[in-house]
N, C-alpha and C positions, 0 to 999 in steps of 0.2 A: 788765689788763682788755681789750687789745686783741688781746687771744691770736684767730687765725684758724687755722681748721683744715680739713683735709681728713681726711675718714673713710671709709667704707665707703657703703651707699645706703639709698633707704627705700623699704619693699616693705610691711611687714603692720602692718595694722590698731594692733596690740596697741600698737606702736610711737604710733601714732595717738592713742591712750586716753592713754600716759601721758605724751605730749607736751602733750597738757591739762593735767595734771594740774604737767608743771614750766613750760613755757614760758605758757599762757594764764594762768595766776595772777600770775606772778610781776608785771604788770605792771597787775594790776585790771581790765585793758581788756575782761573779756569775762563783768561781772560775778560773780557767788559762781559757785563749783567746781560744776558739774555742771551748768550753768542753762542749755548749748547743748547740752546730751545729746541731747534730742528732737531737734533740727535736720540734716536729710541735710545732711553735709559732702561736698567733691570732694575725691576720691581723692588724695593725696599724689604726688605725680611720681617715678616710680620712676627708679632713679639710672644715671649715666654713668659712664664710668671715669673717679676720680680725681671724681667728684663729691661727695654729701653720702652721709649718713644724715642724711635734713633733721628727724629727728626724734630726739633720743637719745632710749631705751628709758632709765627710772634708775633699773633694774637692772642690774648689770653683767654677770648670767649667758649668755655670749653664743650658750649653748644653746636661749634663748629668743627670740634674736633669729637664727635662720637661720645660725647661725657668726661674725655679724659682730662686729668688734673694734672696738672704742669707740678712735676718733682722739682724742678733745678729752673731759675730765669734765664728765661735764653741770651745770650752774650755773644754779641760778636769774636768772631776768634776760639769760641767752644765748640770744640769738633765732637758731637756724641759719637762712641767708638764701642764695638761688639765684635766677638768674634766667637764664629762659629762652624758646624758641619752645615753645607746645604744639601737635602735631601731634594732630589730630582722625580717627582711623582710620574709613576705608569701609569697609564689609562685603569687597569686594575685596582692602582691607589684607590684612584679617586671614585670609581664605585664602591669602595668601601667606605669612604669617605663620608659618599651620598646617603649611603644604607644610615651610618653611625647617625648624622646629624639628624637628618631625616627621623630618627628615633626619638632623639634626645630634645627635638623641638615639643614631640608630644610632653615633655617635661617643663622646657623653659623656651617659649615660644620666640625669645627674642636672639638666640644660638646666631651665630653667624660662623662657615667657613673661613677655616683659614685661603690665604692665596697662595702661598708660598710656604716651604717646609722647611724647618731646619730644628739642630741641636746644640743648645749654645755653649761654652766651653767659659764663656766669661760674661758675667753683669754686665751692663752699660755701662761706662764710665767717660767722664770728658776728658777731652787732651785739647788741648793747647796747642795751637794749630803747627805752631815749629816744633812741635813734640811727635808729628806722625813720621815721617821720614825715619830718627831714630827708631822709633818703636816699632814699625814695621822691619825695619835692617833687623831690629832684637828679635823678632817673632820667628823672622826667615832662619835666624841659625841656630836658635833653638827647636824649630820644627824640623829642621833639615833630614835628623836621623830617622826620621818615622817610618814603619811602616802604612800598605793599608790594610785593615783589617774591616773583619764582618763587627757586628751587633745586630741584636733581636730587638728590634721595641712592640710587644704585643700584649701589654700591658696597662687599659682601659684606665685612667688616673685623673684624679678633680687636684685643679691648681689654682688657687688663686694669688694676686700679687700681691707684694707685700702691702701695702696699703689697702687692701681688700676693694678695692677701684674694679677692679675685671676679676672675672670667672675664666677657667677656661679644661678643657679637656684633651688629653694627651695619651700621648701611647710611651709607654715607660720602660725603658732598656731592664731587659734582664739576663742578657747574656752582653758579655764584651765592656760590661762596669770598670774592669779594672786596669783594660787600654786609656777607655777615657779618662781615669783619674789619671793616668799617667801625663796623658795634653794638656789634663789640667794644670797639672805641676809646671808644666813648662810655660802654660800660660801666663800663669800666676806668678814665674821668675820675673815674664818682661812686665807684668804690672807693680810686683814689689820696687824694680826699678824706678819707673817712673811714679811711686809712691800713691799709686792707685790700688784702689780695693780692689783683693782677689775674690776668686768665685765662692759662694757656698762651701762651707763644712759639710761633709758628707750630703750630696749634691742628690737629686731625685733627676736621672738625664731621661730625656724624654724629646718627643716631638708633637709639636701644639696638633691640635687638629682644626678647634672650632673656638669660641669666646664669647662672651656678653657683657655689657657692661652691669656692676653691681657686683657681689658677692652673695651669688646663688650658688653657692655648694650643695646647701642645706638639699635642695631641690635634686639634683644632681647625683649624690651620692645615694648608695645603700639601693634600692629597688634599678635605679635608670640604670644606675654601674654596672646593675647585674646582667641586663640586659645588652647593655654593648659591649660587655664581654664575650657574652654568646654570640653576638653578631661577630666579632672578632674570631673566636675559637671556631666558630661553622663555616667561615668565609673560605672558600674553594683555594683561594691563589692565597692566602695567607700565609703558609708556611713561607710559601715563598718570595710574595712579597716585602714580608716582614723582616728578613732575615738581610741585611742592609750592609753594601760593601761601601766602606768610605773612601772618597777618592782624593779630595782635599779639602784643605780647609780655608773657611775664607774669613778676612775680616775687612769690615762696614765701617769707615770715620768718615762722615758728613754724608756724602753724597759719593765716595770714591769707592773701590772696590777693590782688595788685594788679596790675590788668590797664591795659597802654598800647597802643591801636591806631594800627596803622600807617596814616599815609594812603591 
């Protein structure tokens, strides 16, 4: 029951629907099946190399789910759990955004945007659905002391995941590394705990931007890199966009959402 996994990522909706349908039951918590239908939900954190699918699809047809390859069988009662920065985009971002992809399609035509931003502090891992209550209580007092602080991510990077399933392209911290190693440490307490895998040895932090499915690096690196660097280092609002104050941290188990702000 303490199987921990790493999969592919979570991008669409459908994913969304039927993660209700296994993960919010399984545990009663969110009343009879369908009863948060009406409710806008936020968007699912689209994924990192080597991150989740924080949602299995429980179909296995992976035609329906964008290519991706189911890491771990989905189970009732398996709560996929992530935790992370979520990065709040400016309108600025995301002409930068447009500029990057927009470039990088001339390279690999099937690039798609990210939706949503973030930097994750910990792999995907499953909890056991009477496992989240402790584990968020564990995260809350070990996060408690934090500051918030800045980091830079303006650092153009080709990621693929461990299973080389997805491509994907990021912008890679190179100031403020060694706060984050610091959340990581304390992340990695409450997953030593509950005898889940902690994050990466010397970790690449980063924020996704774009993704494909397959393992198009090859494509990707060396000439395109060069260029969305330059689009990166020319971009007007750059300095300032890039230069990222954290506000708090949040962490993702099924469909729930738990947020710890930084001092």
């Amino acid at each position: 029951a303490m199987s921990a996994a790493l999969v592919g990522y979570s991008s669409s909706e459908e994913e969304q629907e039927q993660e209700e349908e296994g993960g919010s039951r399984a545990g009663g918590a969110q009343g009879p099946p369908g009863a948060s239908a009406g409710r806008p939900r936020l968007p699912a954190p689209a994924g990192l190399p080597g991150d989740p699918d924080p949602e299995e699809a429980v179909s296995d047809d992976s035609s329906r789910h964008g290519g991706r390859v189911r890491g771990f069988p989905h189970e009732r009662g398996n709560w996929a759990t992530h935790v992370y920065l979520p990065y709040m985009p400016q309108e600025e971002f995301l002409e930068l955004l447009e500029l990057l992809v927009s470039r990088a399609r001339t390279y690999v035509p099937s690039l798609a945007a990210m939706e949503e931003f973030h930097l994750s502090l910990s792999q995907c891992v499953v909890l056991r659905y009477h496992w989240i209550e402790p584990f968020i209580r564990s995260l809350r007092e070990r996060l408690a002391a934090f500051h918030r602080f800045f980091c830079v991510a303006d650092q153009v990077k080709v990621y693929t995941n461990q299973n080389k399933t997805r491509t994907f392209i990021g912008l890679e911290v190179s100031a403020g590394h060694f706060q984050l190693l610091e959340l990581v440490s304390e992340v990695d307490g409450v997953l030593e705990e509950f005898d889940l895998p902690t994050f990466y040895k010397d970790p690449s932090f980063h924020i996704s931007l774009a993704w494909c499915v397959g393992d198009l690096s090859g494509r990707l690196e060396g000439q395109c890199l060069r260029e969305l660097q330059d689009i990166v280092d020319g971009f007007e609002e750059s300095a300032f966009l890039l230069r990222i104050q954290w506000e708090q941290i949040r962490c993702k188990s099924g469909n729930k959402y738990f947020s710890f702000p930084l001092r």
